[in-house]
PASEBA-338684 format. One line per field, with one value per residue (C-alpha): residue number from 1; x, y, z. Coordinates in steps of 0.001 Angstrom, whole numbers, plus 500000, padded with zeros to 6 digits. Layout:
<drenses>
kolkol	[NUM / ...] $
xx	[X / ...] $
yy	[Y / ...] $
zz	[Z / ...] $
</drenses>
This chain:
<drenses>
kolkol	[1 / 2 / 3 / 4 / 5 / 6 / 7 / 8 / 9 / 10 / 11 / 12 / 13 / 14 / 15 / 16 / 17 / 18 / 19 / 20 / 21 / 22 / 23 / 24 / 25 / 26 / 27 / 28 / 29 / 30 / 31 / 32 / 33 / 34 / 35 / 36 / 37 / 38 / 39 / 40 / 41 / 42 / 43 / 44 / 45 / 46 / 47 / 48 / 49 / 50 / 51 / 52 / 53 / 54 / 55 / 56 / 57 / 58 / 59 / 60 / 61 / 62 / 63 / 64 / 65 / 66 / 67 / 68 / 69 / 70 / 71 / 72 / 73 / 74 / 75 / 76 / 77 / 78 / 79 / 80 / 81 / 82 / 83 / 84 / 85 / 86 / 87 / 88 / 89 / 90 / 91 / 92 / 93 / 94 / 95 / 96 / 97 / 98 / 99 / 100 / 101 / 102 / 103 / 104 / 105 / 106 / 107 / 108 / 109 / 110 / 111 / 112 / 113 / 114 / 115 / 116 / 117 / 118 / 119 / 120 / 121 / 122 / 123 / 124 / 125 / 126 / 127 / 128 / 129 / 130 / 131 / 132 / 133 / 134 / 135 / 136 / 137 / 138 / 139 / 140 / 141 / 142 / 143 / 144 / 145 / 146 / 147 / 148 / 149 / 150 / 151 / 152 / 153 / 154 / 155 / 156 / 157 / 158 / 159 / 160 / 161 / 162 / 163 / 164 / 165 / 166 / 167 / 168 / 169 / 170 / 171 / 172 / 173 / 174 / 175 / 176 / 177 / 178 / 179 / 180 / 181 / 182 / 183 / 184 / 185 / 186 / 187 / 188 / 189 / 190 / 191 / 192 / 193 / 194 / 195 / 196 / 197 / 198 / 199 / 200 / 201 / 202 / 203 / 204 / 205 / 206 / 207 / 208 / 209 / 210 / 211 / 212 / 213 / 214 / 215 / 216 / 217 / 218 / 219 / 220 / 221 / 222 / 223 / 224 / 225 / 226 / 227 / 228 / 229 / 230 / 231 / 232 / 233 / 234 / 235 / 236 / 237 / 238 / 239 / 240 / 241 / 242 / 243 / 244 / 245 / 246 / 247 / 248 / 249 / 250 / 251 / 252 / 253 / 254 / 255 / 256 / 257 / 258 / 259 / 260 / 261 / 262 / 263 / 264 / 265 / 266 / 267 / 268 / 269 / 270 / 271 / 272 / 273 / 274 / 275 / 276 / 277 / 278 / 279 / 280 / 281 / 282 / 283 / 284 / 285 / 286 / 287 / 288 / 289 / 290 / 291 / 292 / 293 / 294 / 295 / 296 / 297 / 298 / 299 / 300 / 301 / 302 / 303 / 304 / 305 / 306 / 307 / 308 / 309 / 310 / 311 / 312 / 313 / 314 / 315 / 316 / 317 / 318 / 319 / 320 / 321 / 322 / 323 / 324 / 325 / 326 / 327 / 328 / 329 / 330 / 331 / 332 / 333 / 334 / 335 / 336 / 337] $
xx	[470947 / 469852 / 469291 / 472823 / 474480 / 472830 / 474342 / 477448 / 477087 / 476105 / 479054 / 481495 / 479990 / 480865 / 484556 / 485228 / 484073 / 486179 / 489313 / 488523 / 488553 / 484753 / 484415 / 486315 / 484417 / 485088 / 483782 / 480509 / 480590 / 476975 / 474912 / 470928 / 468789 / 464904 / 461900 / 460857 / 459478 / 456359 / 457761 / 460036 / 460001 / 462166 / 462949 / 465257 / 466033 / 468880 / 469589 / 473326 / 473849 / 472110 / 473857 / 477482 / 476109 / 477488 / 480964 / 481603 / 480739 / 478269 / 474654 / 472909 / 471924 / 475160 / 476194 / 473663 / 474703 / 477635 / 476786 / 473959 / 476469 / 479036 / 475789 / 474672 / 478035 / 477039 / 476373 / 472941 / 471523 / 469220 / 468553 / 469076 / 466712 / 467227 / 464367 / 463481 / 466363 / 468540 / 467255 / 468663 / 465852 / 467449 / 466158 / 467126 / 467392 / 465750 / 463514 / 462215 / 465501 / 465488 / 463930 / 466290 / 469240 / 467900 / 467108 / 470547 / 472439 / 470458 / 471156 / 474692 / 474834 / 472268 / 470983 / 474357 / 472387 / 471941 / 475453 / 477856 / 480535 / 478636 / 479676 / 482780 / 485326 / 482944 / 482081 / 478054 / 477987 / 475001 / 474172 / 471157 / 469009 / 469173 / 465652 / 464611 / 463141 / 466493 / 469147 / 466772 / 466796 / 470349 / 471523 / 469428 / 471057 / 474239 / 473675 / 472544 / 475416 / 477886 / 475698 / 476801 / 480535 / 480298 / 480830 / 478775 / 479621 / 476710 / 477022 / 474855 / 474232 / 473473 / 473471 / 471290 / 471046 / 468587 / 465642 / 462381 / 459394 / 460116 / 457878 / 454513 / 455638 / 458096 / 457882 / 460305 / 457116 / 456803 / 459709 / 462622 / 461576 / 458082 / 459808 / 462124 / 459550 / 457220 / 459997 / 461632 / 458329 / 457080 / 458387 / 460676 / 458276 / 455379 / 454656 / 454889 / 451896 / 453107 / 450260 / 449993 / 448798 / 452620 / 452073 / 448982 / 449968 / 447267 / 447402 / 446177 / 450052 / 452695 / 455254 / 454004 / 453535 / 457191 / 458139 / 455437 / 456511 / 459970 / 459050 / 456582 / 459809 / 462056 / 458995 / 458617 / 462583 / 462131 / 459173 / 461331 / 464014 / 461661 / 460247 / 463833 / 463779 / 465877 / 465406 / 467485 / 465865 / 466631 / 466992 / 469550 / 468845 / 465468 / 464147 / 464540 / 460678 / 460316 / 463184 / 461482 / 458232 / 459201 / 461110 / 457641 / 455639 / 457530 / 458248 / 456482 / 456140 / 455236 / 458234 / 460502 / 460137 / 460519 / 462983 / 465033 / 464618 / 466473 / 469878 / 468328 / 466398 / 468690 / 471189 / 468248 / 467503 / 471681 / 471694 / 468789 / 468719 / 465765 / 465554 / 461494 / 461885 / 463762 / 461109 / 458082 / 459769 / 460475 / 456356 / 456163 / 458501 / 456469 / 452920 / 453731 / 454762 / 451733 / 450458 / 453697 / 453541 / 450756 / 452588 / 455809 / 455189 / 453624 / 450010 / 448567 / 450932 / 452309 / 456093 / 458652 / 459709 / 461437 / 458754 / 458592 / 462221 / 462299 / 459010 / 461351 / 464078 / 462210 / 460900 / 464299 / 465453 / 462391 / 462985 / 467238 / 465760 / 463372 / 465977 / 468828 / 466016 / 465298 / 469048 / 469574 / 466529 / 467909 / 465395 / 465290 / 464261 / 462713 / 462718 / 459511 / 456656] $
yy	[683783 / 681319 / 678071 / 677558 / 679794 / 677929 / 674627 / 676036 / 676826 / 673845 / 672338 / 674635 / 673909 / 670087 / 670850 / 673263 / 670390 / 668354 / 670766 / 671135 / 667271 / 667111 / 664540 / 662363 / 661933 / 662083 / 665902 / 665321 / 666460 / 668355 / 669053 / 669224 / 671606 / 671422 / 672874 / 671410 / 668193 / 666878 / 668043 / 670197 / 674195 / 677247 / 677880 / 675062 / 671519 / 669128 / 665396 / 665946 / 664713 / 661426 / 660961 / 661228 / 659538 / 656030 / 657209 / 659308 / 656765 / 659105 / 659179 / 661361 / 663498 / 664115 / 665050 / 667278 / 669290 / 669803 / 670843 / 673261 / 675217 / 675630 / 676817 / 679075 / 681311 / 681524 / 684805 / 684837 / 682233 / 683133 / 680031 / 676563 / 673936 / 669833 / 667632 / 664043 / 661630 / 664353 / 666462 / 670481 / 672845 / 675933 / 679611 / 682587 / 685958 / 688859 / 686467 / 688991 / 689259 / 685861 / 686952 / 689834 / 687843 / 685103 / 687262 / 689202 / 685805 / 684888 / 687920 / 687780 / 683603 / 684570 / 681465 / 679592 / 680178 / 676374 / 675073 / 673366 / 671148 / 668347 / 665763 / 667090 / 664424 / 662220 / 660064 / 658773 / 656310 / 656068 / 653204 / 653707 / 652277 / 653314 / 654980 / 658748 / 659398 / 657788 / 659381 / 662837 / 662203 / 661056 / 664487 / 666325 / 664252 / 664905 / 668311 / 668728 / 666476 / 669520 / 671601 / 669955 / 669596 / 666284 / 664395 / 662136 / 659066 / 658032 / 654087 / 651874 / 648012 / 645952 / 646349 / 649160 / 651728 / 654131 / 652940 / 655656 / 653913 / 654904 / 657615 / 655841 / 657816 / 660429 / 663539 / 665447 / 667012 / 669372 / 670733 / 670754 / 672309 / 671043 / 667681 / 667836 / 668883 / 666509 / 663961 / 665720 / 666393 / 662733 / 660700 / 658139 / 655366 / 657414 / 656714 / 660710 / 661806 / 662975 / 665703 / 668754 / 670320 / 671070 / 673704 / 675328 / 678667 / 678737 / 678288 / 674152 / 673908 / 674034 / 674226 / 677330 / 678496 / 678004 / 680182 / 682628 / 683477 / 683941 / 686125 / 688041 / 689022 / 690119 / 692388 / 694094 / 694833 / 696573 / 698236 / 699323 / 700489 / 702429 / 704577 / 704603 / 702315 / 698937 / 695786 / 696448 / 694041 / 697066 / 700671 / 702374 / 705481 / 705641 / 706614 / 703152 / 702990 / 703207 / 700440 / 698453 / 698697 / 696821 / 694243 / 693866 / 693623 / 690409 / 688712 / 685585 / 685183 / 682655 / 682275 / 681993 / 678339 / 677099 / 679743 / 678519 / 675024 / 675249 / 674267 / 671330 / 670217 / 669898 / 668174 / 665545 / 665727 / 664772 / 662635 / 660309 / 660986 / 662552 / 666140 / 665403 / 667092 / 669758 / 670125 / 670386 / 672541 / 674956 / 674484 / 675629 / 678554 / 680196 / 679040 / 681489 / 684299 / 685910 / 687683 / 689534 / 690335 / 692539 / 694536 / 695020 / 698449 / 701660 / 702177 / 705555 / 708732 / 706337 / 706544 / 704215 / 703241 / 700645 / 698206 / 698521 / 697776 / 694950 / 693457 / 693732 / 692706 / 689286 / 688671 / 688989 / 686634 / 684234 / 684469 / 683464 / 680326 / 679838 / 680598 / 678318 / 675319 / 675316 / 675471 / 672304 / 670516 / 672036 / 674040 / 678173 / 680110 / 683488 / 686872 / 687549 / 685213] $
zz	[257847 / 254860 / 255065 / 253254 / 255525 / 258805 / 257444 / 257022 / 260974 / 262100 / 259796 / 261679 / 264895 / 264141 / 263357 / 266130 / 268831 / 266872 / 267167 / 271203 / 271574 / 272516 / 269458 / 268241 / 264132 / 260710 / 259507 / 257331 / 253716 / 254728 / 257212 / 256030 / 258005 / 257448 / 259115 / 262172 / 262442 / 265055 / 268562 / 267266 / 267730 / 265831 / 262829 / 261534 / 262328 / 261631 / 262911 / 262652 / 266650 / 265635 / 262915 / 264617 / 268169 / 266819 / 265365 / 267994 / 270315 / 272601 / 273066 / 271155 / 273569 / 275091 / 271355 / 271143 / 274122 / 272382 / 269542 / 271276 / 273065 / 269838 / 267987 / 270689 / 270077 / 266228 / 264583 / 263734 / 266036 / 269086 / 270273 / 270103 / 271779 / 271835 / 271263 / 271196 / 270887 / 269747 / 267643 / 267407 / 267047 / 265386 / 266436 / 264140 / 265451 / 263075 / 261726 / 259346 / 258004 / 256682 / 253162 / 252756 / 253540 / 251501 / 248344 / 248643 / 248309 / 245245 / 243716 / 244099 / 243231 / 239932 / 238119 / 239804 / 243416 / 244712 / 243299 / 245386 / 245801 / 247933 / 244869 / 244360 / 243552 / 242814 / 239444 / 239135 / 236321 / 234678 / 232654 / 230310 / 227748 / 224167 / 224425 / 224386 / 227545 / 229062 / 227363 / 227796 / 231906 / 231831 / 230311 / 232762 / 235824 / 234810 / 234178 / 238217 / 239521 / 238021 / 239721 / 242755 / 242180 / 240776 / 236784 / 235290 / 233164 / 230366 / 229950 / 227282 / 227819 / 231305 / 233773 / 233109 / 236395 / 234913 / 233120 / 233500 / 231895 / 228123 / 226403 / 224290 / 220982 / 219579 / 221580 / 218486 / 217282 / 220538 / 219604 / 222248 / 225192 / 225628 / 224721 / 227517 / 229759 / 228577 / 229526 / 232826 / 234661 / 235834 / 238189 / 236084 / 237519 / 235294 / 231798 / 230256 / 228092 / 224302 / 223623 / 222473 / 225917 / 226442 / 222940 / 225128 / 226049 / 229358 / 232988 / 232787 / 231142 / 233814 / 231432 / 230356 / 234356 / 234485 / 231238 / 231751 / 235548 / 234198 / 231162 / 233600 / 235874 / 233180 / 231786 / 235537 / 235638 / 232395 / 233315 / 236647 / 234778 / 232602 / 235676 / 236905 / 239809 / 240574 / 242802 / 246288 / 249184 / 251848 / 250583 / 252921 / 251318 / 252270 / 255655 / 258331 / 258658 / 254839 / 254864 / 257671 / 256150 / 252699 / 254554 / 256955 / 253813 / 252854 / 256031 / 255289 / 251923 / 249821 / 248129 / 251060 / 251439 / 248037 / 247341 / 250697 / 249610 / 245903 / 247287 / 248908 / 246236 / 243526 / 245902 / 246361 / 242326 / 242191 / 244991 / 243542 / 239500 / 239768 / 237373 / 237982 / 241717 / 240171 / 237809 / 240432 / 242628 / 239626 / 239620 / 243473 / 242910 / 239596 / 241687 / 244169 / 241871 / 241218 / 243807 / 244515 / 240253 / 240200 / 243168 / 241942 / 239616 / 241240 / 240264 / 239052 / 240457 / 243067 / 243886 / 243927 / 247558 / 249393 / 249088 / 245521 / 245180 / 247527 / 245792 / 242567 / 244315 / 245369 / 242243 / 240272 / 243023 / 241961 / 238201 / 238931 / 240302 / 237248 / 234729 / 236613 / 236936 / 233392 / 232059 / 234522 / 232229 / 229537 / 228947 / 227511 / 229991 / 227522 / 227798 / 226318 / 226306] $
</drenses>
């Protein structure tokens, strides 16, 4: 079960108390599930009993029960534990599972994996100074809101509702992409630096992190192809300890978190006009890439096996969230690098 998918649970959890009469509240557009906090135990976390307590006019707690005991009948879910003032501390069974489950859903979403509908039927109207860096931010915002469901209108004049601190010079001479990085990256409250250390093809440029762990992963799925293998996160057609053994191998990973997280964080890029988040956590996702690179291929007369595949598999999972980031910033996401 992926994070998405848990949400979804909780989400049904909510409306089936609400069909059984055990609460009487409006149905939340989402339910956000997170790791857990200080005191808190599992694998996953959500507030959602605090956050109907007042509508629903019950004490947390008492919300919380119910919720626990719709949850505990959930596919997926072993356990289900209530903490603080009302807190639901989620526990998944086949934790090890989580990565496959996670990378199979990104493979069949693609570069669209982290789209929703959260905005949907909703209008954010942005109104913006006639200045670069603020119509270049604008575009990106608007491009994540219609990742989320929602439409964006892109206003001039006062009262102005978007104003990052403007750029010191002309970025045009970076050419596109480094000048919409060179824009996107900082925090709007930053002033962004104009150099030419977004042209440097080396590690020191995270621009080029970004691009390079994308290129990287469409250079192993050729090189796959070319010793006739393919990404599958659990081979049935292998033996199940071969299977079991490339699932082990990943349990854990580096990516899972970030990867986990993308849905969230472009919500929260949406929710608060902020393409910069998006941006980092693009970062985070290509930082944790290379380690699992340089295992991907078979070395010497090596075979391919299941942990070969699934190491592809994860890694083509990776680059979807690279190459989906970047088209949100506008940015090409290329082949070769």
């Amino acid at each position: 079960m992926t994070p998405v998918e848990l949400s979804r649970a909780v989400l049904d959890a909510v409306r089936r108390a609400v069909d059984a009469g055990e609460l009487s509240v409006e149905l939340p557009d989402r339910v956000t599930v997170t790791e857990p906090g200080p005191g808190g135990c599992g694998d996953y976390a959500t507030n959602v009993a605090l956050r109907l307590a007042r509508p629903a006019g019950r004490p947390p707690l008492r919300v919380a029960d119910i919720l626990r005991a719709r949850l505990l009948d959930a596919d997926g879910i072993e356990d289900v534990v209530v903490t603080g003032p009302g807190f639901l501390n989620i526990s998944l069974r086949a934790r090890d599972d989580l990565l496959t489950s996670l990378v199979r859903e990104i493979r069949e979403r693609g570069t669209t994996y982290g789209h929703g509908d959260a905005l949907a039927g909703r209008t954010v109207v942005l109104r913006v100074p006639y200045e670069v860096r603020a119509e270049v931010v604008a575009d990106a915002v608007a491009r994540i809101v219609a990742s989320q469901g929602g439409r964006t209108e892109i206003e001039h004049g006062e009262p102005v509702t978007l104003r990052p601190v403007p750029a010191p010079e002309d970025p045009a001479p970076l050419g596109a992409d480094a000048a919409r990085w060179a824009l996107l990256h900082p925090a709007a409250h930053d002033r962004p630096r104009i150099t030419a250390d977004h042209l440097v093809q080396r590690e020191t440029n995270p621009l080029f992190r970004v691009r390079y762990a994308h290129a990287r992963v469409r250079a192993l799925t050729r090189n796959a192809h070319d010793l006739g293998f393919t990404a599958e996160p659990a081979e049935p057609a292998e033996s199940a300890q071969s299977a079991e053994s490339g699932a082990a191998q990943l349990a854990g990973h580096p990516l899972q978190t970030p990867l986990a997280d993308h849905p969230r964080i472009l919500l929260a890029a949406a929710t608060q006009h902020a393409p910069d988040r998006l941006a980092r956590h693009l970062l985070a996702v290509a930082d944790a890439l290379p380690p699992l690179l340089a295992e991907v291929l078979p070395v010497g007369e090596e075979k391919p096996t299941a942990a070969h595949r699934a190491r592809l598999a994860l890694a083509e999972a990776a680059g979807a969230v690279l190459a989906g980031g970047l088209s949100l910033l506008g940015i090409d996401a290329p082949e070769h690098l």
